[in-house]
N, C-alpha and C positions, 0 to 999 in steps of 0.2 A: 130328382132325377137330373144324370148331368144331361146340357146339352152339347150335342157336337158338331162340330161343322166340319164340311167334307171338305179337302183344297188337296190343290192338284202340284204338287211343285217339282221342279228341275232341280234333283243332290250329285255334289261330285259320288261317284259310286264308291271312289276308294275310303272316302271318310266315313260316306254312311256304313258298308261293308266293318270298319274299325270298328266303328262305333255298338254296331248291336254286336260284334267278337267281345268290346267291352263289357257291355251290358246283358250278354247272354238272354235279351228278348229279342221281340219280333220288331221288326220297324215301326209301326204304329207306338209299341207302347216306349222305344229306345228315341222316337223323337218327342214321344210327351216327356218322358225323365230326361230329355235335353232344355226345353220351353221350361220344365219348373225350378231345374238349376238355372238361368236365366231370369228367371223373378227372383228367384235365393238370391242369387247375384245382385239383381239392383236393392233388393230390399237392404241388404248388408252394408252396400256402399251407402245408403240415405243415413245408415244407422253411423256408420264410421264418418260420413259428414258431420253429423254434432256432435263428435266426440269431442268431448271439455268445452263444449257450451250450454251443457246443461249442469246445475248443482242439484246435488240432491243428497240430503242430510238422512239417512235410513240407518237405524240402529238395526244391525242384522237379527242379532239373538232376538228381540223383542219381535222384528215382524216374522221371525221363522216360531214365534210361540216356543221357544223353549229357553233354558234356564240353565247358567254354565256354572258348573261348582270351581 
């Protein structure tokens, strides 16, 4: 089950207003699909921080299991 917690905050009205025009939901669920693009976000950037500081030698056809004539 998830858990949630309730908070109380102060949005400029013209953004939030955009924002669920955007998103065609309601507040609650236009500022959770704002919070998870916001993890998307950081996760992305951690990932394009190592970019070319990892090697990694992966034969594609062999790890996708199949066989190229």
């Amino acid at each position: 089950m998830l858990k949630i917690k309730r908070s109380t905050v102060n949005l400029p009205s013209e953004l939030l207003n955009e924002a669920i025009s955007a998103t065609g939901l309601g507040i609650t669920e236009t500022i959770v699909r704002g919070l998870e693009l916001i993890k998307k976000s950081a996760a992305y950037e951690t990932a394009m921080s190592m970019k070319g500081k990892l090697e990694l030698n992966i034969e594609l056809d062999k790890s996708r299991e199949r066989n190229r004539r």
